[in-house]
PLY file of the C-alpha trace (Angstrom):
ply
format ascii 1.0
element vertex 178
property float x
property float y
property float z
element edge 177
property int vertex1
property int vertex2
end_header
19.59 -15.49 46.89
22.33 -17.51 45.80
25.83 -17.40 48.17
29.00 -17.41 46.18
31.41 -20.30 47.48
34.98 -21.17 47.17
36.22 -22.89 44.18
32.78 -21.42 42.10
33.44 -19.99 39.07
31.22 -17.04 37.00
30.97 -16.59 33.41
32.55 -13.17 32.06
28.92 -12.02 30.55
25.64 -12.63 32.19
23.23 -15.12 29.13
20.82 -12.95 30.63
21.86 -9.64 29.18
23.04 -11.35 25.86
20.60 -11.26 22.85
17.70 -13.94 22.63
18.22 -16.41 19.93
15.88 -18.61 20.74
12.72 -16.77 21.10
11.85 -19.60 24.41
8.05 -18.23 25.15
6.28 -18.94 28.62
3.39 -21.23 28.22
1.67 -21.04 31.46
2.70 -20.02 35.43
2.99 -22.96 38.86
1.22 -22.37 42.18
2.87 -23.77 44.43
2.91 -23.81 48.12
6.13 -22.29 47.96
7.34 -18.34 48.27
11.16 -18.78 49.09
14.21 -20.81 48.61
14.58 -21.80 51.81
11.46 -23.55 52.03
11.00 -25.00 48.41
12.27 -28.52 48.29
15.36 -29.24 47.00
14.03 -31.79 44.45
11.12 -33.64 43.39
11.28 -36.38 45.75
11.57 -34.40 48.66
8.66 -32.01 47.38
6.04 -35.42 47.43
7.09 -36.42 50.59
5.54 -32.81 52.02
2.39 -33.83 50.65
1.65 -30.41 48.97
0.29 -30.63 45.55
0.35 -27.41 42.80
-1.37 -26.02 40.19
0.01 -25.43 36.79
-1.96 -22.81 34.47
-1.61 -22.88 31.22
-2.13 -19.50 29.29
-5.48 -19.65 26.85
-3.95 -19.42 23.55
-1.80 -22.55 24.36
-4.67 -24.56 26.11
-5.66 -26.68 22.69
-2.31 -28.46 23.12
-3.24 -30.08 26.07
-5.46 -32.52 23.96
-5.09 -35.83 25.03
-2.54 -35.02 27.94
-5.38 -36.67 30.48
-4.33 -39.77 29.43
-0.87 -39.09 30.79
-0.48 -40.97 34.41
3.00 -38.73 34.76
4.28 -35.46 32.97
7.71 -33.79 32.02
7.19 -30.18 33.25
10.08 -27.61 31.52
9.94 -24.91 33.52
11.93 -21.40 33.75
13.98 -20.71 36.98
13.90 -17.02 37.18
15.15 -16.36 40.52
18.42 -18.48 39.81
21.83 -17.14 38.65
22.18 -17.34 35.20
26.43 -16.20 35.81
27.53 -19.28 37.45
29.48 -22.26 35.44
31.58 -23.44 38.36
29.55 -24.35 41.22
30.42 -25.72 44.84
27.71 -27.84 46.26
27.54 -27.86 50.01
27.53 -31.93 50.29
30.49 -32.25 48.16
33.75 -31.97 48.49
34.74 -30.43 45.56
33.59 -28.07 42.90
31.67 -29.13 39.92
30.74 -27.82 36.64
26.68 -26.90 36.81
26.23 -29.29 33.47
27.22 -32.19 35.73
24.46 -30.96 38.58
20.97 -30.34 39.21
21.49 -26.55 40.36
18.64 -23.96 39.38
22.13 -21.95 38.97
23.22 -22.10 35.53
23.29 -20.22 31.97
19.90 -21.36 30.89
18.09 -22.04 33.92
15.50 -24.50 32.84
13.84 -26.67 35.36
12.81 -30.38 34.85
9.88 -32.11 36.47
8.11 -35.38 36.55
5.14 -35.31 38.30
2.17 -37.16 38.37
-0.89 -35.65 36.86
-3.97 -35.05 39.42
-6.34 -33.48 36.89
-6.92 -31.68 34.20
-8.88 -28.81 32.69
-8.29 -27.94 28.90
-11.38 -25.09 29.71
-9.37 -23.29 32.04
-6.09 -24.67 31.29
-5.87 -25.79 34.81
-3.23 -29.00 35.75
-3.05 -30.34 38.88
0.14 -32.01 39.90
1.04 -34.15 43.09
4.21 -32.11 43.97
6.22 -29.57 42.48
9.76 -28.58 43.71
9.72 -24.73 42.24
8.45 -21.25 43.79
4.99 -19.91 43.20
5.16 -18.05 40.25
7.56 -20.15 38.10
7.25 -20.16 34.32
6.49 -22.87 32.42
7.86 -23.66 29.05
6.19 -26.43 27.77
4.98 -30.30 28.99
5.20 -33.37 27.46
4.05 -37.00 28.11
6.15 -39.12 30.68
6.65 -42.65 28.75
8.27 -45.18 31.58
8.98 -47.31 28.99
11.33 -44.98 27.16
11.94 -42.06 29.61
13.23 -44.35 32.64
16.59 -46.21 32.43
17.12 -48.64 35.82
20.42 -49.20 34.86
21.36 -45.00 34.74
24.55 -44.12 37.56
26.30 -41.30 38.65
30.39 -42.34 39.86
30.22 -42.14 43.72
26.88 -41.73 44.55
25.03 -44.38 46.01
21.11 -44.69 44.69
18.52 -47.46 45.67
18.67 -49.94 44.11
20.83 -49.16 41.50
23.15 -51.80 40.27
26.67 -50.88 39.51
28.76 -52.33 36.89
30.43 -55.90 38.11
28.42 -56.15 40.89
25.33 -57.98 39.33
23.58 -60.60 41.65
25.20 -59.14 44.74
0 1
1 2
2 3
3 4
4 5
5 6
6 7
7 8
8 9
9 10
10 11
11 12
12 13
13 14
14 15
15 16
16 17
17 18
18 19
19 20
20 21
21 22
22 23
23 24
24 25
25 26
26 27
27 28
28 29
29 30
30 31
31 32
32 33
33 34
34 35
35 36
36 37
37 38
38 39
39 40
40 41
41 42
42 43
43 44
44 45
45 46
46 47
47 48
48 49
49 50
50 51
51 52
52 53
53 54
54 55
55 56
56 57
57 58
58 59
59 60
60 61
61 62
62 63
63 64
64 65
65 66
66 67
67 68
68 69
69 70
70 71
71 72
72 73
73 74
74 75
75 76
76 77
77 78
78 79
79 80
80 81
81 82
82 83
83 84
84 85
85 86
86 87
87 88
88 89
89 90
90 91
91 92
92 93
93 94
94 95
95 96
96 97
97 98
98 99
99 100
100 101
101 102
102 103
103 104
104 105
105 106
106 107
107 108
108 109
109 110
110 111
111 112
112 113
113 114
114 115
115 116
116 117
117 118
118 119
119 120
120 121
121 122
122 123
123 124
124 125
125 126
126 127
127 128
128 129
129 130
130 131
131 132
132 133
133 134
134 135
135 136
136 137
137 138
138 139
139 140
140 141
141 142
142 143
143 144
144 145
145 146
146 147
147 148
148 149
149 150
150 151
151 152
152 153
153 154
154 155
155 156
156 157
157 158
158 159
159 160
160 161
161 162
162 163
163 164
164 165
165 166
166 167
167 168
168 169
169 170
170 171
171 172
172 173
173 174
174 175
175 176
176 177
């Protein structure tokens, strides 16, 4: 699924064959419109502008926690990348030039591969545990391993970069006002 590239690196033991030590349990499973990596959108912004919404479920014995969740506009979705390498620490992105270590990118491919997600929340249903999301940019199936609350007022920074990439309107250091 995943294409090794020059200048990638792998880790000498696979995470995934190494002991648990964290005991991470699935909470719940995404529909989405979505069945293989070719088709899923690469991120979250480019998974609203398809227009396809999803369907989280959230297993029953975990369904009580979404108490008051409804009154969340937005939601941080954790999920579990399954399908993704869990080997790779070096990886080579196809729109950059040079290699990068996966803790500096967005990749599914990495040692843990945990998923993040803000989406906006459709609807809910504690009864059935049912969450309906705007967009999702993950295959059907995907895990879930827990949601929490998005809070613009302390989850969004304006003022966040990333050296040498351009974002709208961000505003890089000493060029204030221009």
């Amino acid at each position: 699924m995943f294409e090794k590239r020059s200048g990638e690196k792998l880790l000498e033991t696979d995470p995934a064959d190494m002991p648990p030590d964290g005991h991470v349990v699935f909470i719940g499973r995404i529909a989405s419109p979505w069945t293989t990596r070719e088709t899923c959108p690469k991120n979250m912004k480019a998974a609203r502008e398809t227009g396809q919404p999803a369907v989280l479920t959230i297993d029953q014995p975990y369904r009580e926690g979404l108490l008051g969740l409804e009154r969340a506009s937005h939601v941080i979705v954790l999920s579990w990348l399954h399908h993704a390498p869990r080997t790779l620490i070096v990886k080579k992105p196809r729109h950059a030039p040079e290699p990068k270590g996966v803790f500096s990118l967005r990749s599914p491919a990495r040692p843990n591969p945990v998923g993040l997600h803000i989406a906006r929340l459709v609807a809910l249903d504690r009864d059935t545990g049912r969450i309906d999301l705007d967009a999702i940019d993950v295959l059907d199936g995907t895990p879930v391993i827990d949601i929490k609350p998005y809070f613009a007022s302390t989850d969004a920074f304006a003022d966040a970069t990333i050296a040498g990439r351009d974002e709208p309107g961000q505003v890089m250091p000493g060029r204030e006002g221009q």
